[in-house]
C-alpha positions as CSV (number, residue, x, y, z in Angstrom):
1,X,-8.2,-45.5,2.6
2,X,-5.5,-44.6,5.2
3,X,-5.3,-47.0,8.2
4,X,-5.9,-44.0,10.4
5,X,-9.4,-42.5,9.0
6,X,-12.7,-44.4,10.1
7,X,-14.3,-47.2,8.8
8,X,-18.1,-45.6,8.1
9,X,-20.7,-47.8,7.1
10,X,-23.1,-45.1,4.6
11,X,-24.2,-42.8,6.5
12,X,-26.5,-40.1,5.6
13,X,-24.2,-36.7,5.7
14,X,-26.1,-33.3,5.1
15,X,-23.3,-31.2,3.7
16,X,-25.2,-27.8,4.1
17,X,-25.6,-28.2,7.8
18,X,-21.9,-28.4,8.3
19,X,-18.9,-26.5,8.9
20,X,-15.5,-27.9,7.6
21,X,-13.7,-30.1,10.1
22,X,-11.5,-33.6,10.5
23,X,-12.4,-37.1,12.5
24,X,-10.8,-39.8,13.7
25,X,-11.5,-42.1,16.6
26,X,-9.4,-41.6,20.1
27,X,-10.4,-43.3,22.9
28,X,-13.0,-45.2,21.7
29,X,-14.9,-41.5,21.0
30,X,-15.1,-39.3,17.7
31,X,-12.6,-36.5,18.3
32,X,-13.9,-33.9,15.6
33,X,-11.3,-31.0,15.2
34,X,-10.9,-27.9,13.0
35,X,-8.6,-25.6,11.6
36,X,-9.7,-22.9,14.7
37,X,-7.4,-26.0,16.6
38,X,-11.0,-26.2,18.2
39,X,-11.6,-29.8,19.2
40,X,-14.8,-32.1,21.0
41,X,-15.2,-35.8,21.5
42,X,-18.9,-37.1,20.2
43,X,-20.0,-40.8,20.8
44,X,-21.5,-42.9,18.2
45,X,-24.7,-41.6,17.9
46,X,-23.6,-37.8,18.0
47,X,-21.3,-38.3,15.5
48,X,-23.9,-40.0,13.2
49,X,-26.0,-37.4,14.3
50,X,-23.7,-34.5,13.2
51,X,-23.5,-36.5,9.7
52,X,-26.9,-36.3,9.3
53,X,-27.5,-32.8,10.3
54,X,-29.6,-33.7,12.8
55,X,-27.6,-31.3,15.7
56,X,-30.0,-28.6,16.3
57,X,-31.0,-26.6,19.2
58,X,-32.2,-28.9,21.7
59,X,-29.4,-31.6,21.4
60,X,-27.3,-32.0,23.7
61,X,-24.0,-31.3,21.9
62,X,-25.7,-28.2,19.5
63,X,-24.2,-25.5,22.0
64,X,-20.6,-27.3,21.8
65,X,-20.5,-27.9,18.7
66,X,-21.7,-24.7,17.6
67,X,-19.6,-22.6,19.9
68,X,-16.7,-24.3,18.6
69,X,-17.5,-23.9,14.6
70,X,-18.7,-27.3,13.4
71,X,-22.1,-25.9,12.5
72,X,-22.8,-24.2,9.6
73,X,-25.5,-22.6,11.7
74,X,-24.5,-19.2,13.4
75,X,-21.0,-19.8,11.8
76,X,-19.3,-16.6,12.8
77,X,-16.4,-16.6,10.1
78,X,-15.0,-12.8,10.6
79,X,-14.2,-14.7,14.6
80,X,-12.7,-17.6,13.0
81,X,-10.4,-16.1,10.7
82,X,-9.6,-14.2,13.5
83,X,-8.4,-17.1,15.1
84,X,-6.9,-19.0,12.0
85,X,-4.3,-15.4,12.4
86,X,-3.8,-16.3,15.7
87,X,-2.6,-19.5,15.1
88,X,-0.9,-18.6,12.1
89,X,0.9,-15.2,13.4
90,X,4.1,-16.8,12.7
91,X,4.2,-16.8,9.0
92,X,5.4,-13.8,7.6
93,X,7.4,-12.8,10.8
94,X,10.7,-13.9,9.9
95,X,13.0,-15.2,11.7
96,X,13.4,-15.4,15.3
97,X,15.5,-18.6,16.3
98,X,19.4,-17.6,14.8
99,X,21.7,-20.6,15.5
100,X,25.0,-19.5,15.9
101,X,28.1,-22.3,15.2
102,X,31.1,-20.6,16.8
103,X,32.9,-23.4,16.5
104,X,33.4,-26.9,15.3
105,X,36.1,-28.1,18.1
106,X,34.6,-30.1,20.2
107,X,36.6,-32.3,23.2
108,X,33.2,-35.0,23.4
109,X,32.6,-38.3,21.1
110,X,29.3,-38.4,21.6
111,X,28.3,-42.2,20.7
112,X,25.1,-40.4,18.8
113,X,26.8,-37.5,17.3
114,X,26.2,-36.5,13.7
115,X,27.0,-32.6,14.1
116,X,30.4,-31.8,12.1
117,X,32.9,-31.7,14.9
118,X,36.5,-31.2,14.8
119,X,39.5,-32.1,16.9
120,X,40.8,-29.6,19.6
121,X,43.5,-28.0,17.7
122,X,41.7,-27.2,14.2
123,X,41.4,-23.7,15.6
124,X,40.7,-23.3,11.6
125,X,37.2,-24.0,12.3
126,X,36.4,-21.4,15.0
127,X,34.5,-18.2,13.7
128,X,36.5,-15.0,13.0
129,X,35.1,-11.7,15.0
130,X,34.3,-10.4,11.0
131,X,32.0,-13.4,10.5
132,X,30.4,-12.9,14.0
133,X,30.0,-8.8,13.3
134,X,28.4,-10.0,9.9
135,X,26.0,-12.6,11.3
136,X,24.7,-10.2,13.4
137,X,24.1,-7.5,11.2
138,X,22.4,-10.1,8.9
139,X,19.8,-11.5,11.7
140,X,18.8,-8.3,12.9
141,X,17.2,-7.2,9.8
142,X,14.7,-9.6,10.5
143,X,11.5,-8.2,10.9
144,X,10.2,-10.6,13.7
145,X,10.5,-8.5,17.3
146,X,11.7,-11.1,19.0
147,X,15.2,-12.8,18.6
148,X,17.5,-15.2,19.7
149,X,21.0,-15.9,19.6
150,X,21.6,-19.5,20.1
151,X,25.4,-20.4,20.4
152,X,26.3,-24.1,19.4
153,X,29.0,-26.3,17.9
154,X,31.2,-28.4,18.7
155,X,31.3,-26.6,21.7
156,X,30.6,-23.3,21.7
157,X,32.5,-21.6,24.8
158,X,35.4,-23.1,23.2
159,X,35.3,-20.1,21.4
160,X,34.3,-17.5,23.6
161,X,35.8,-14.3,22.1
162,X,33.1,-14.5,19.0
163,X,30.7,-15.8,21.6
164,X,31.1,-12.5,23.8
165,X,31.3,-10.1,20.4
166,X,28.0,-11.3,19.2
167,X,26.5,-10.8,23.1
168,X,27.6,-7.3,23.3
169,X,27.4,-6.0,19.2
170,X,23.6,-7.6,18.8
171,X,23.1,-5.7,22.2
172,X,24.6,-2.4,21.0
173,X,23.0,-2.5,17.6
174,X,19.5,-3.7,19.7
175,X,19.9,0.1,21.0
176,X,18.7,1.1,17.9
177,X,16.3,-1.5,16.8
178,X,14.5,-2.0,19.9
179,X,13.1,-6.0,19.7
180,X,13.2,-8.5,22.1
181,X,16.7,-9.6,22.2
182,X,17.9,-13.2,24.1
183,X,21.0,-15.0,23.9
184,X,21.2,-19.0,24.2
185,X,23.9,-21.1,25.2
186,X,23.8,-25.0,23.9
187,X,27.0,-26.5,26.2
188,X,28.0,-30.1,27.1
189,X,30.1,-27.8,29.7
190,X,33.0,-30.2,29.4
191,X,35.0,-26.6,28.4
192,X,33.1,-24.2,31.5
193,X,35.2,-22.0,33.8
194,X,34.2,-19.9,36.8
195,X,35.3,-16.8,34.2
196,X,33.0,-17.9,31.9
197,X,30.3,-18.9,33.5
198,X,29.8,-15.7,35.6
199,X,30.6,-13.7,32.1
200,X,27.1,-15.8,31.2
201,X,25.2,-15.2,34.3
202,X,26.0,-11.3,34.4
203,X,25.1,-11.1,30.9
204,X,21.7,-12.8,30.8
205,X,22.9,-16.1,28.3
206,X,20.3,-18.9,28.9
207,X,22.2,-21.5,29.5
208,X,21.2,-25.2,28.2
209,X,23.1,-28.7,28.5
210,X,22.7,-31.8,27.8
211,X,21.9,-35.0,30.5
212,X,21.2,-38.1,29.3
213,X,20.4,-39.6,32.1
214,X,22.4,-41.1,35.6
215,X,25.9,-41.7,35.6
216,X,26.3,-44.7,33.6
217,X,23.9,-43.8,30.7
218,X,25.1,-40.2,30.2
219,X,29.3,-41.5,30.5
220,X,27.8,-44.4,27.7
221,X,26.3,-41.6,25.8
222,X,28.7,-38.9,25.8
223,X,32.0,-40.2,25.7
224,X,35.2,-37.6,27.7
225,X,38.8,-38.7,28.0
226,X,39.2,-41.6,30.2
227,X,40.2,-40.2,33.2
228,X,37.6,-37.5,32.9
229,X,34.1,-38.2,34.3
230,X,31.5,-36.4,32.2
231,X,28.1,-36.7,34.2
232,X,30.0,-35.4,37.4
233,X,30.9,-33.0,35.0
234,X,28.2,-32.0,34.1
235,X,26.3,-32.0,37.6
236,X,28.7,-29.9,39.1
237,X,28.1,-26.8,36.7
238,X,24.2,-26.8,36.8
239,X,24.5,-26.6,40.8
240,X,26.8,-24.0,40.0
241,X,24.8,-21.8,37.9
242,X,21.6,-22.2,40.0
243,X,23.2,-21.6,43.1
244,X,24.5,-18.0,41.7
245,X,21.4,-17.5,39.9
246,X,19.9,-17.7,43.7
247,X,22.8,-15.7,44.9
248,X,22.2,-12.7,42.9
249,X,18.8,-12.5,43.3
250,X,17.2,-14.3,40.4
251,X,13.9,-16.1,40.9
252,X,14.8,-19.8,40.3
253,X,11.4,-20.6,38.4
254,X,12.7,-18.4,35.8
255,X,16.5,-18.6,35.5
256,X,18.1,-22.3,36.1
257,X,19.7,-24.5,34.0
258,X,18.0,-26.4,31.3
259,X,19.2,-29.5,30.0
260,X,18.3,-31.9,26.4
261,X,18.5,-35.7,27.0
262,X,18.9,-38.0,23.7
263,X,17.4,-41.0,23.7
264,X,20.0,-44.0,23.0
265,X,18.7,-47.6,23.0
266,X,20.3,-47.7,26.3
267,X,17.7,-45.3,28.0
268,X,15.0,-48.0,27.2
269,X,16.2,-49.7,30.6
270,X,16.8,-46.4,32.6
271,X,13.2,-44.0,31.6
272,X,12.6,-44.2,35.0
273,X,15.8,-43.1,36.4
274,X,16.0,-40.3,33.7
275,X,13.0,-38.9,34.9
276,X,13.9,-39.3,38.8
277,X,17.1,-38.3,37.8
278,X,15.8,-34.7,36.7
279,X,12.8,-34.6,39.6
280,X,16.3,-35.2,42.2
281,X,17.7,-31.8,40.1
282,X,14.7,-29.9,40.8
283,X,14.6,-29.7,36.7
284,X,11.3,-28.1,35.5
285,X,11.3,-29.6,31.9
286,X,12.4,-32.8,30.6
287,X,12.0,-32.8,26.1
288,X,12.1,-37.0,25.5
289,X,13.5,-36.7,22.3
290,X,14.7,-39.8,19.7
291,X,18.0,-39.8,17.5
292,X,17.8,-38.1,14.2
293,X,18.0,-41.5,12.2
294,X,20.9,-40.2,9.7
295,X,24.2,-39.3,9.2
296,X,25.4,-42.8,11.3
297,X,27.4,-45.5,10.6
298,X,25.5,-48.8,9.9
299,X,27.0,-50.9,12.9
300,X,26.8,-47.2,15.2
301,X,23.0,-46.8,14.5
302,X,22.8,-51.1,15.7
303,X,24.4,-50.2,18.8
304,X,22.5,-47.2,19.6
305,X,19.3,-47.0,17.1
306,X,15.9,-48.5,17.3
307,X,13.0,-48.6,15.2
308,X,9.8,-45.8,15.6
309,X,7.7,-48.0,17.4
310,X,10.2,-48.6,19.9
311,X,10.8,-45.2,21.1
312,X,7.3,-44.8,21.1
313,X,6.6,-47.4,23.8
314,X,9.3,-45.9,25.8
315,X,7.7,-42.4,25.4
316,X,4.8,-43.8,26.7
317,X,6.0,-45.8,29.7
318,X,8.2,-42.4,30.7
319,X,5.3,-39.8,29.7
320,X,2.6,-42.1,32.1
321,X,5.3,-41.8,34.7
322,X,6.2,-38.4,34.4
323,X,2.3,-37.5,35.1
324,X,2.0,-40.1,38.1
325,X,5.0,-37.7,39.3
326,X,2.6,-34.5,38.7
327,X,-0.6,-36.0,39.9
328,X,1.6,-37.0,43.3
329,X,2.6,-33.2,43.0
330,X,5.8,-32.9,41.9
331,X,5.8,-30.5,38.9
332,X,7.6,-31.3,35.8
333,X,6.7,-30.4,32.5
334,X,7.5,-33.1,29.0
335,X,8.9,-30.4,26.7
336,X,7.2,-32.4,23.8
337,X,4.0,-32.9,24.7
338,X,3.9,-29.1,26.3
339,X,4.0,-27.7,22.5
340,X,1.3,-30.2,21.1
341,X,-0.6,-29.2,24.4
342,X,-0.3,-25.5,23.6
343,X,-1.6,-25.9,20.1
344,X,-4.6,-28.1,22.0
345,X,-5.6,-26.2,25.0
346,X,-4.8,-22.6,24.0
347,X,-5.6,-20.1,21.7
348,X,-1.6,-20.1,20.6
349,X,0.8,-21.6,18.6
350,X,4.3,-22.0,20.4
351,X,6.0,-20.8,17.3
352,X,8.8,-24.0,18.1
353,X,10.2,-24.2,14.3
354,X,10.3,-28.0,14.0
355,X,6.3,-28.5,14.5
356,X,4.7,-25.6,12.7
357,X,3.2,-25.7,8.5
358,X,4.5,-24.6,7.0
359,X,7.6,-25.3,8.8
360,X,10.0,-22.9,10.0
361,X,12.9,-23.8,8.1
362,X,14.5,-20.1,7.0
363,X,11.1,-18.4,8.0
364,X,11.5,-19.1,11.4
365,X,14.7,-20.1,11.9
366,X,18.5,-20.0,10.9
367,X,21.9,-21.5,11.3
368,X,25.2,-19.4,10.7
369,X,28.1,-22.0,10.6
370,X,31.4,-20.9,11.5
371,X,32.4,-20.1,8.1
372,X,29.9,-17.7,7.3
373,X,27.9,-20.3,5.2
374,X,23.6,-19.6,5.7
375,X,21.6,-22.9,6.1
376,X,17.5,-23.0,6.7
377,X,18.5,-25.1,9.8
378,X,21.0,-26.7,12.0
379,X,20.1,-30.2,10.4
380,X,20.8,-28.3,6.9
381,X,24.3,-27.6,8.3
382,X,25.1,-31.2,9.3
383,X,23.9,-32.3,5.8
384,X,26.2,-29.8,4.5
385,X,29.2,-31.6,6.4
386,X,28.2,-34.8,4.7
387,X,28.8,-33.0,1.6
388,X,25.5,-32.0,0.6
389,X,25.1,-28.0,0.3
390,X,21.6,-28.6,-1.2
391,X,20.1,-26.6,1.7
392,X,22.4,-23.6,1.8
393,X,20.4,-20.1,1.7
394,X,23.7,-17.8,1.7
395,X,27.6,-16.8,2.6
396,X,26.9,-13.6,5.3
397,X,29.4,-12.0,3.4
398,X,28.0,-11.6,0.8
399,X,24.0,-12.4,0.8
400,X,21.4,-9.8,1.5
401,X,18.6,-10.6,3.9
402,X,15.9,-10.2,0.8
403,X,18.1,-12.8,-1.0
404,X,18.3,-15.4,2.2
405,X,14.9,-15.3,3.2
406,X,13.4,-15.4,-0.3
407,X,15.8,-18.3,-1.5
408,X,14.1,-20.5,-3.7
409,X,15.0,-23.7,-0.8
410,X,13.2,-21.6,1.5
411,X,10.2,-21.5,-0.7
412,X,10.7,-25.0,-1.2
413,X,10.9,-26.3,2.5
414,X,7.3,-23.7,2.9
415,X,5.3,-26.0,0.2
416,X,7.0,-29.1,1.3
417,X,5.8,-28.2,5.1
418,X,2.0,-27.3,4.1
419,X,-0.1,-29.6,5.7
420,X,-3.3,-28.3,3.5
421,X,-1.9,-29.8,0.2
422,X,0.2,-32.7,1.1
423,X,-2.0,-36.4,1.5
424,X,-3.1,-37.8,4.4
425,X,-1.8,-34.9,6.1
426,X,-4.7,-32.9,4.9
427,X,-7.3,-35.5,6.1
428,X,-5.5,-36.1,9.4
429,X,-7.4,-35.0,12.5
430,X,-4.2,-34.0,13.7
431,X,-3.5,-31.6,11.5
432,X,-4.4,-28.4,13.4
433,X,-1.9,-29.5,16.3
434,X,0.9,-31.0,14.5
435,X,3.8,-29.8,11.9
436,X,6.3,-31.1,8.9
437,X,9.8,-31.1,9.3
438,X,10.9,-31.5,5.2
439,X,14.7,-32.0,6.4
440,X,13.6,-35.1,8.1
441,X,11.4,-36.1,5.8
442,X,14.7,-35.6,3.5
443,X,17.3,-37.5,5.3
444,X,15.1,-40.4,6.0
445,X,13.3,-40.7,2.2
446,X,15.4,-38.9,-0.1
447,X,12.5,-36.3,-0.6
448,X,11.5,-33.1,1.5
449,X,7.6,-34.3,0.9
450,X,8.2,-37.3,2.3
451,X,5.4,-40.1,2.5
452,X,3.0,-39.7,5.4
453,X,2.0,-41.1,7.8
454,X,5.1,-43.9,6.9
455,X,7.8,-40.9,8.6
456,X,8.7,-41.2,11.6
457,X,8.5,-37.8,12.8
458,X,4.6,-38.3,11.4
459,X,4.5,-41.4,13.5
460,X,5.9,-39.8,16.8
461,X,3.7,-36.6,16.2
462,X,0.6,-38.8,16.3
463,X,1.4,-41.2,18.4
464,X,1.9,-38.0,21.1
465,X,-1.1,-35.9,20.3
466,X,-3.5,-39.5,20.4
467,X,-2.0,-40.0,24.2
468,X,-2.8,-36.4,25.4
469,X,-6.5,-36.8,23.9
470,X,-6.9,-40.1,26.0
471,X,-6.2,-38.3,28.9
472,X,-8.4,-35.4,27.8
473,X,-11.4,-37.7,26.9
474,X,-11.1,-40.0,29.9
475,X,-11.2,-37.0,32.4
476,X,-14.4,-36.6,34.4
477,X,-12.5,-34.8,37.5
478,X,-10.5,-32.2,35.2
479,X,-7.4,-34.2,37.0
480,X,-4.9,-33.8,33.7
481,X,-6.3,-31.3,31.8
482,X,-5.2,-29.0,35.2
483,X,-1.7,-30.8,34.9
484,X,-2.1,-30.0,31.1
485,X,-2.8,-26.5,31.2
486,X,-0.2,-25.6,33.8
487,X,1.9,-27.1,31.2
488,X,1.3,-24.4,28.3
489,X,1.7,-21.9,31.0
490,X,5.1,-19.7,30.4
491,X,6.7,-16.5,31.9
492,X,8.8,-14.1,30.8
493,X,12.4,-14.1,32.2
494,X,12.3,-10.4,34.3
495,X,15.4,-10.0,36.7
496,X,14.8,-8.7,40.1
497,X,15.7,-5.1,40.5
498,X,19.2,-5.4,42.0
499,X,20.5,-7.4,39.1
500,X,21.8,-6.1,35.9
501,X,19.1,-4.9,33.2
């Protein structure tokens, strides 16, 4: 029996008086959860209760527990399998998320790096304006209504002719097929110019960059030439671009800079700063994310790597301080915990590709390296530098979108990614809110099934989503479950009628 299911002694269990759901014990409670991503907490003698079949009308959790489909009585099933489609109205979509490598130059040496990145002058390794024209024409037979050109690298504005082509021919071609078009920029901004970066604001690119943390860990992180200061860097462009986005009339809740931080084993004595450091910045979402554990040198990953349970405790110290900050009332969101909390509090899925089943590895997403070559994901790419091609979908110049999206790794990364038939996983009562990542499961094990709950990514996922119902069942005021929901709230981008449209 897995360590994470409960211990019953034989209790009496009426079958016919029950709909299908998952336990476990959070908080000292039983949190009960279904498929629905409905959810309640039950103490010991309501859970044996439910067991037994003895929840009828009358009890105090019968109108819960029934309004939320653990009954069998007054089961409404045409209303649950119209939320199951809800939840599940990404699969079938295609996909919306097209990573874009422009280039593989890069002028960082990021301690933590495992992207393929090149030197400065292999200008052989930038994307040709043909590649660029054929991406596009590719990703926009996707049927999903909503897509998004995300530029990335090596550094991306180091090529900015194929950058700007893809802006203006996806917007052209978006003339006749009408979705909801967005263009993403992933930049250290080691490479940004005033040119450049008003040819981004005017155009609408989101722009995103990475901070690690204060001056000292983000220099440590991200390594620039010597007599270059990377953090100052780095500071100076994001109070660039929000002060224009101000300046030409943008509302600054909606357009500002956001930034990644990478957790090093150095940030385990600056969380506090980090977090600060973004609150000082007036940043509205901080993601704590952990290295990938792959593609690093032995003695690198000693310098910089850390075990599961490591990162784990320094989620929690940061998250727990991050929501002192909001209960003191300064708003800031953890990226992280804002998709789990989605899946928890709304009727929703946040469709974000690395925490769906099945996953959204070339159903979701893509990556387009600079060559042309098609990969289910960024991750697939890097694997593909490290001279592993196992995960290539396609060559844009030659591969239909029928052929991509249908490719037999794509089918594979679906069956590997479905929570429903894969152990532990099934039984988990997690399951509704969390999601398989097979290419992590891959780098780490050798297999895209992996071995749960020994992955990491399945010890991170539960780890989060066990914190978030402590709050949740330790919250007689509705103190963090207000923090919480503000935190699944989002907004479209709309520009203010004097701006460019």
């Amino acid at each position: 029996m897995s360590a994470r299911t409960i211990s019953l002694r034989r209790l009496p269990l009426v079958e016919e008086k029950l709909s299908h759901f998952r336990y476990g014990k959070v908080a000292g409670r039983h949190l009960v959860t279904n498929d629905m991503g409905a959810w309640h907490f039950l103490d010991e003698a309501s859970f044996e209760d439910l067991l037994a079949g003895r929840i009828d009308q009358g009890h105090a959790e019968f109108k819960a527990l029934q309004e939320k489909g653990f009954l069998r009585e007054g089961f409404d099933l045409d209303r649950a399998a119209e939320q199951m489609q809800r939840k599940k109205r990404f699969v079938g979509q295609g996909p919306h998320l097209h990573i874009v490598i422009t280039t593989l130059r890069c002028n960082q040496s990021c301690k933590y790096c495992h992207a393929s990145r090149t030197n400065m002058d292999r200008v052989d390794t930038d994307m040709s304006l043909e590649t660029a024209k054929q991406v596009v024409d590719l990703a926009m037979q996707s049927p999903s209504p909503y897509i998004n050109f995300e530029f990335q690298g090596g550094e991306p504005t180091v090529n900015m002719a194929a950058l700007r082509f893809i802006v203006e021919y996806s917007r052209e071609k978006n003339k006749y097929e009408n979705k909801q078009l967005e263009h993403s920029l992933v930049t250290n901004m080691t490479y940004m110019t005033e040119e450049n970066a008003e040819w981004l604001i005017e155009n609408e690119v989101l722009v995103c960059t990475s901070l690690d943390g204060p001056e000292e860990l983000h220099n440590y992180n991200r390594t620039w030439r010597q007599d270059q200061n990377a953090y100052a860097n780095v500071r100076k462009w994001i109070d660039y671009f929000n002060r224009r986005y101000i300046e030409v009339g943008r509302d600054p809740q909606l357009w500002h800079v956001d930034a990644l931080m990478t957790t090093s084993r150095k940030t385990f004595d600056h969380w506090k700063e980090v977090v600060d450091l973004y609150l000082e910045l007036g940043m509205h979402t901080i993601f704590l994310r952990p290295l990938n554990p792959y593609g690093f040198a032995v003695d690198t990953w000693k310098r910089i790597g850390y075990t599961s349970e490591e990162y784990l405790e320094f989620y929690k110290r940061a998250f727990a301080y991050i929501l002192e900050k909001n209960l003191a009332g300064q708003e800031i969101v953890e990226g992280t915990a804002a998709t789990f909390l989605t899946k928890i509090l709304t009727a929703d899925d946040p469709n974000f590709v690395d925490i769906l089943s099945p996953c959204g590895a070339g159903t979701g997403q893509v990556a387009y390296n600079y060559d042309g070559k098609i990969f289910t994901c960024d991750e697939a790419r890097m694997t593909s530098a490290m001279g592993n091609d196992m995960f290539q979908i396609g060559q844009v110049q030659d591969t239909s979108y029928a052929e991509m999206h249908g490719h037999p790794t794509v089918r594979a990364m679906a069956v590997a990614s479905l929570q429903d038939s894969l152990p532990s996983c099934d039984t988990c009562w997690n399951k509704p809110f969390c999601g398989v990542c097979p290419m992590h499961n891959y780098m780490t094990s050798g297999d895209i099934f992996g071995q749960r709950p020994n992955s990491p990514k399945c010890k991170e996922h539960y780890t989060i989503a066990s914190v978030l119902f402590e709050h949740l069942a330790d919250d007689r005021d509705g103190k963090f479950e207000k923090i919480f929901r503000r935190w699944t709230l989002t907004r479209p981008r709309e520009l203010s009628s004097d701006c460019k449209t």
